[in-house]
TORPA-4810 file (N, C-alpha, C, O; in nm, 3 decimals):
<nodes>
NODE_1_9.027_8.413_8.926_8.909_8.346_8.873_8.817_8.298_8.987_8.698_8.275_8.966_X
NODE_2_8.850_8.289_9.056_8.803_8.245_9.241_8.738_8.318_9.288_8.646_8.276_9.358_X
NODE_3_8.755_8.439_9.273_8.704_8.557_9.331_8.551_8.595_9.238_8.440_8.626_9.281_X
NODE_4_8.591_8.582_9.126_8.485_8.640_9.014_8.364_8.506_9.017_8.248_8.545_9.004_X
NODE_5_8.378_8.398_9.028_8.307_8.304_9.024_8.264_8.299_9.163_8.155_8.242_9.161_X
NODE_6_8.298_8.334_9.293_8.233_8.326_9.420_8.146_8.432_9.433_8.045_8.416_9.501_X
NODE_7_8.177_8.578_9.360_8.101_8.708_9.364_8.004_8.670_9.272_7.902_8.738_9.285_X
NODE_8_7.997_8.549_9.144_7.846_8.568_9.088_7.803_8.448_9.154_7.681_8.450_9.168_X
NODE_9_7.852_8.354_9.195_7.748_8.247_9.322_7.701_8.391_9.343_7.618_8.446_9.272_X
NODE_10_7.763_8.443_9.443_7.677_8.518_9.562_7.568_8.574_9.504_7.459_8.532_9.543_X
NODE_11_7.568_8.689_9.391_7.539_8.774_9.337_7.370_8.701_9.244_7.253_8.736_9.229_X
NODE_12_7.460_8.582_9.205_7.322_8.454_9.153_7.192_8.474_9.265_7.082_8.528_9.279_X
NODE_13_7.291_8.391_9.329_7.194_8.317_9.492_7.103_8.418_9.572_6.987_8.390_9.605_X
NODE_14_7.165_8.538_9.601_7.109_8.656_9.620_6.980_8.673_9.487_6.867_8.627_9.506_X
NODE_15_7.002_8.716_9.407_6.869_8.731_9.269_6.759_8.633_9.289_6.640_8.654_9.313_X
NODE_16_6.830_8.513_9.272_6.757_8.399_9.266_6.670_8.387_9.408_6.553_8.352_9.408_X
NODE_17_6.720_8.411_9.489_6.653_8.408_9.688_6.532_8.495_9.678_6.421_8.462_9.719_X
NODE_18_6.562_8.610_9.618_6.460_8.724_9.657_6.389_8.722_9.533_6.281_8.781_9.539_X
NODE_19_6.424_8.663_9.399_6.285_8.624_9.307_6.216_8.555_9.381_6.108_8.605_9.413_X
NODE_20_6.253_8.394_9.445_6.198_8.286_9.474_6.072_8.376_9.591_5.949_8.373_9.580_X
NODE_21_6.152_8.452_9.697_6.083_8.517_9.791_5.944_8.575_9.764_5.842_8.556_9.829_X
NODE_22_5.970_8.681_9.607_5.865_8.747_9.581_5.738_8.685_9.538_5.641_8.753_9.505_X
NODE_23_5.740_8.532_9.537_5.664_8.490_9.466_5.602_8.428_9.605_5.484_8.458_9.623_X
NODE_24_5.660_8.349_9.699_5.607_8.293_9.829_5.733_8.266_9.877_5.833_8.240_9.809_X
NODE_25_5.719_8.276_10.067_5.758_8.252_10.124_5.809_8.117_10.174_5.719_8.035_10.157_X
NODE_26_5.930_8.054_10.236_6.042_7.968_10.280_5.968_7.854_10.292_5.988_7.750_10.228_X
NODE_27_5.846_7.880_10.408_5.763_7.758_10.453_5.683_7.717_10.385_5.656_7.606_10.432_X
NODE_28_5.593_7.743_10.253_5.531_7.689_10.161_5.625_7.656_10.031_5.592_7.569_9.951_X
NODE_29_5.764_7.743_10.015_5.893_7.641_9.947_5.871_7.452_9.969_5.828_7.363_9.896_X
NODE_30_5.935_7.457_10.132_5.950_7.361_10.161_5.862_7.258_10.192_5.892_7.141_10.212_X
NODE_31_5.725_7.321_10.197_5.537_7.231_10.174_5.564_7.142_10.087_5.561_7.019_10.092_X
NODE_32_5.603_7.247_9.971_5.615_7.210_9.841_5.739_7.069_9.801_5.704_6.974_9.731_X
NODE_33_5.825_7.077_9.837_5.975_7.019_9.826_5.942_6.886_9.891_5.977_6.780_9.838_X
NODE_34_5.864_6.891_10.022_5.862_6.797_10.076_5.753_6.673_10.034_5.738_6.560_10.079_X
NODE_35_5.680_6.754_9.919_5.548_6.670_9.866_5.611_6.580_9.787_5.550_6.478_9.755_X
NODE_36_5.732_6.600_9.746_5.787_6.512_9.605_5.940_6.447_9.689_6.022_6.503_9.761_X
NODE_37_5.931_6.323_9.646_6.044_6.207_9.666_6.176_6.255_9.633_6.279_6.237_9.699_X
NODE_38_6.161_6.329_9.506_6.302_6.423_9.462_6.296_6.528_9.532_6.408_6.534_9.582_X
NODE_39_6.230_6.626_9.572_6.251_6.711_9.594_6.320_6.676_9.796_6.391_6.754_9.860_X
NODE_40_6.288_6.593_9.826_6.355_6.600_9.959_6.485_6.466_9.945_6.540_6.410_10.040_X
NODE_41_6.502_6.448_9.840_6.607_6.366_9.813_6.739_6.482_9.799_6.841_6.485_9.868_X
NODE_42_6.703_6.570_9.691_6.760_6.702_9.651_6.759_6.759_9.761_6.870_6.710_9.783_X
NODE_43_6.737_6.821_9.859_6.750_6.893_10.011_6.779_6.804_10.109_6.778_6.837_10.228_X
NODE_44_6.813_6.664_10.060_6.964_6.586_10.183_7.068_6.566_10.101_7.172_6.521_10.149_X
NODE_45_7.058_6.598_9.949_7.156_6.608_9.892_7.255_6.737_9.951_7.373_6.743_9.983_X
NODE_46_7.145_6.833_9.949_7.185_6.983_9.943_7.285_7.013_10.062_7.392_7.074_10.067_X
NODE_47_7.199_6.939_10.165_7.227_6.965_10.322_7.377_6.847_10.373_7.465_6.861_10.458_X
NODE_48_7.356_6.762_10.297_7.483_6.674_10.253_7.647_6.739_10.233_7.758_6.720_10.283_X
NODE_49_7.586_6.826_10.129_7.731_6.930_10.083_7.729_7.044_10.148_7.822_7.125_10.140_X
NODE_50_7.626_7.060_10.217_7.661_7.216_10.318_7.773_7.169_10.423_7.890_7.206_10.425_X
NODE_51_7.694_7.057_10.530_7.777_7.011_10.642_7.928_6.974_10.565_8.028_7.000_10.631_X
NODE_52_7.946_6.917_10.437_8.070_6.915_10.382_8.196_7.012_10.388_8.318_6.998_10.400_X
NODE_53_8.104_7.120_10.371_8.170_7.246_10.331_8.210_7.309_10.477_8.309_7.377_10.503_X
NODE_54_8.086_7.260_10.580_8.090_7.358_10.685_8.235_7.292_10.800_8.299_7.347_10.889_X
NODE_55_8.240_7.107_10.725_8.389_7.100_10.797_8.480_7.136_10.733_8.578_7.121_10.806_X
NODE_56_8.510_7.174_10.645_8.590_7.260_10.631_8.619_7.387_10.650_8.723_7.443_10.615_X
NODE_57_8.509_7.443_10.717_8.522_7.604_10.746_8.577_7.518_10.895_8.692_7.535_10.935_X
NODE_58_8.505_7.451_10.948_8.504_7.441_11.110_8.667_7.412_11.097_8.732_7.480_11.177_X
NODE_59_8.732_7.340_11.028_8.875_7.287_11.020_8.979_7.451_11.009_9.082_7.475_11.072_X
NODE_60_8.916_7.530_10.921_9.004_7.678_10.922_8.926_7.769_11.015_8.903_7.875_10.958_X
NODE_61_8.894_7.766_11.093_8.836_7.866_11.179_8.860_7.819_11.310_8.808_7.712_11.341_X
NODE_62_8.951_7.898_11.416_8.987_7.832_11.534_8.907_7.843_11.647_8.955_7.780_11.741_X
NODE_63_8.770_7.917_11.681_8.709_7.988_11.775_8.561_7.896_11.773_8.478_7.883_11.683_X
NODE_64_8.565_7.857_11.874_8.398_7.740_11.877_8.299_7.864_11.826_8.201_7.848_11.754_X
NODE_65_8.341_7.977_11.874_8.197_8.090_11.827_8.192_8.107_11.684_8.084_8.108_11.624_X
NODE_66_8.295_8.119_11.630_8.298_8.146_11.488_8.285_7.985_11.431_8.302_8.002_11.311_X
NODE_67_8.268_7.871_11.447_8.245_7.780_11.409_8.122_7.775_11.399_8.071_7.774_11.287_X
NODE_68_8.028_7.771_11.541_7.896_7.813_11.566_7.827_7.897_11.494_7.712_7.871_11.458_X
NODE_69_7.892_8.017_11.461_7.801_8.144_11.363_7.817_8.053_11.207_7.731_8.003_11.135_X
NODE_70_7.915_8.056_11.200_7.900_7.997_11.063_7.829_7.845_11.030_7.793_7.808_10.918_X
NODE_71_7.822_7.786_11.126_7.709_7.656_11.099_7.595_7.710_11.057_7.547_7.684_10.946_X
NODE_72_7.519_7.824_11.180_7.442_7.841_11.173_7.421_7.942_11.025_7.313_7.919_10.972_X
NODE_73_7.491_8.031_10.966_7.477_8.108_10.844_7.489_7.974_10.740_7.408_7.972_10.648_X
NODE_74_7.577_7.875_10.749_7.557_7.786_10.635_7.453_7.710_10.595_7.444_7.672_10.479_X
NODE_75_7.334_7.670_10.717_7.229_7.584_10.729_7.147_7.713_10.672_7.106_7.706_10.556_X
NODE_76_7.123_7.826_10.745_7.020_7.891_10.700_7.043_7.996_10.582_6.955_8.070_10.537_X
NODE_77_7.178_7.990_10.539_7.175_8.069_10.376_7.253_8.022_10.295_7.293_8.077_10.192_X
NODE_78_7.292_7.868_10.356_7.342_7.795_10.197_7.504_7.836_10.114_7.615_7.840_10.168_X
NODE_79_7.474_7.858_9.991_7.547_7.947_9.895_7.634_8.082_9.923_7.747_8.130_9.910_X
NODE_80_7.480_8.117_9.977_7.527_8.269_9.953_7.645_8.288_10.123_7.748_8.356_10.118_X
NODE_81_7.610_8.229_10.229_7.731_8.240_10.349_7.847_8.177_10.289_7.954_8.233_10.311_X
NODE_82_7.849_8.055_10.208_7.927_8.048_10.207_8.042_8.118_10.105_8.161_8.107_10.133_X
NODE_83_8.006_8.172_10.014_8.072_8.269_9.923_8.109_8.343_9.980_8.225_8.381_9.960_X
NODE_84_8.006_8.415_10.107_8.110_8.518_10.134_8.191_8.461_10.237_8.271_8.550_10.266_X
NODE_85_8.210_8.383_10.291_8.320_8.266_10.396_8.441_8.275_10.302_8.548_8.327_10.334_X
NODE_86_8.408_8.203_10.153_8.554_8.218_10.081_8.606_8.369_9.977_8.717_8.393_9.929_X
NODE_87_8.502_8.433_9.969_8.576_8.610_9.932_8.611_8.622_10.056_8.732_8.639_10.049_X
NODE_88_8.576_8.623_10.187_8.701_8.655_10.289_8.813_8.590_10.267_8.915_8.643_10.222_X
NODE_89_8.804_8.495_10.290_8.930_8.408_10.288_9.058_8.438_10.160_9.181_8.442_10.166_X
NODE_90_8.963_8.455_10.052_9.077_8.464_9.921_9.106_8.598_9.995_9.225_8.611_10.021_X
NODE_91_9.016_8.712_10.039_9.076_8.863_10.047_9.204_8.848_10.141_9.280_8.945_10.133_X
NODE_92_9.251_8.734_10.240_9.301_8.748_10.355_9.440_8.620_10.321_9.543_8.601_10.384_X
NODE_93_9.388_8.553_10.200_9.515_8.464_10.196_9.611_8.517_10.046_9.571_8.577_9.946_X
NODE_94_9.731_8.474_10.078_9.843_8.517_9.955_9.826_8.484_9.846_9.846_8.548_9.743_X
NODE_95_9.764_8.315_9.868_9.822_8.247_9.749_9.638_8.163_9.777_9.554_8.193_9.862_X
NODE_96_9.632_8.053_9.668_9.535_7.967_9.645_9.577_7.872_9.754_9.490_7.828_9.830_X
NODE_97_9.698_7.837_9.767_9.721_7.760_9.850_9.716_7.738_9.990_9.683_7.637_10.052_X
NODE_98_9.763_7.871_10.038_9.697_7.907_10.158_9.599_7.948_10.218_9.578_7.973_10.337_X
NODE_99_9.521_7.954_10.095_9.365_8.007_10.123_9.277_7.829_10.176_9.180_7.790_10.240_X
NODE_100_9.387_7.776_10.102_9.269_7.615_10.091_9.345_7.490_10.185_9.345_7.368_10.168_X
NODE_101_9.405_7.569_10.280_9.495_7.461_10.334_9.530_7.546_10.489_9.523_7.483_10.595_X
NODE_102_9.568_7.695_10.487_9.599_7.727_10.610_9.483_7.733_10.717_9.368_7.753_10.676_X
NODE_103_9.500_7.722_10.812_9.396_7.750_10.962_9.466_7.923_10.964_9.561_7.982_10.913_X
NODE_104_9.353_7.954_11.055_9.347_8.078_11.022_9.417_8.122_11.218_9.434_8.239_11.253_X
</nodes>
């Protein structure tokens, strides 16, 4: 069920990225986001649960470089790096348990 629910994040986030795209670009997104009290409340929310997530990659990933790449893929694609961070991980661990607990 892990697997199927991380492949439609991805599969979402991806659709949803490149609708949002076709309509305007990243830097008039965030013009926009930043004009409203919620909307940059919601993007330290957002950025709140990335760095969340990203100690926990940094905690299973032993290599400062691969810590580094993946900061940087989590800040600049969110969702969608990190889905595919955990379809690797489920592809590479036995159990649920070791997927969410072993260092790699």
């Amino acid at each position: 069920m892990l697997k199927l629910f991380y492949v439609l994040v991805l599969m979402i986030m991806i659709g949803v990225s490149t609708w949002a795209s076709l309509q305007s670009n990243v830097i008039e997104g965030f013009q926009y986001l930043f004009a409203d009290r919620w909307g940059i409340a919601t993007l330290f929310d957002t950025y709140f649960s990335f760095f969340t997530i990203y100690l926990w990659i940094a905690y299973k990933e032993t290599s400062m470089k691969a810590k580094a790449l993946w900061f940087l893929l989590i800040c600049s694609l969110g969702s969608i790096a990190f889905s595919v961070f955990i379809l690797r991980e489920l592809a590479r661990s036995k159990s649920v348990e070791q997927f969410l607990c072993q260092k790699r």
